[in-house]
C-alpha positions, 0 to 999 in steps of 0.5 A: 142349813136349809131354810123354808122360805114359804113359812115366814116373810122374806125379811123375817127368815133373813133376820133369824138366819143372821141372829142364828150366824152372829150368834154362832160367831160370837159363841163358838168362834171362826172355826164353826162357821168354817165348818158349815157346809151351805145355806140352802133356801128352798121353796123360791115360788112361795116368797112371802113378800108383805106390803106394797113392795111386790108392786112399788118398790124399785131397784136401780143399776147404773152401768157406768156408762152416761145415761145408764141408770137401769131400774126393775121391779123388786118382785121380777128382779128377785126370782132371777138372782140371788143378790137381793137375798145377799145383800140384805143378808150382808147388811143384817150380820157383823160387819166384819169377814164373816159375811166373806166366809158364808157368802160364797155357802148360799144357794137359792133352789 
């Protein structure tokens, strides 16, 4: 599958693709989402990101040591990892092990 990302905002990709894997879950069963290949995002440059979220919107990492409670800017964190796509992914699908077999299938190009 590969998803534009510069057509539509960030949240609004995410949730197609999510209705687009429970859906394919739900219908056709595990053996179909065995069956994908990857999950390909490209255009990464031309993020939409709406709002004040580019500017205002924080993400804290602690690292586990006394007083390590990092934070970064959602806008400068995002184009070096893909975690901010996973997680929201993770949090937008079944809670069950499908996430566990497409986790592993997204790339970000």
């Amino acid at each position: 599958m590969k998803i534009d990302l510069s057509k539509n905002s960030l949240g609004r990709n995410l949730s197609i693709l999510s209705k687009l894997i429970n859906n394919i879950f739900l219908i056709k069963g595990i053996n179909s989402l065995k069956k994908i290949n990857n999950i390909i995002f490209f255009n990464k440059n031309n993020i939409k990101i709406k709002g004040k979220k580019k500017n205002n919107k924080l993400i804290y990492k602690h690292t586990g040591f006394l007083g390590g409670l990092k934070k970064k800017k959602y806008y400068d964190h995002f184009y070096k990892d893909i975690k901010i796509i996973k997680n929201s992914l993770k949090n937008m699908i079944c809670k069950n092990f499908v996430f566990n077999i497409i986790k592993n299938k997204i790339t970000l190009i």
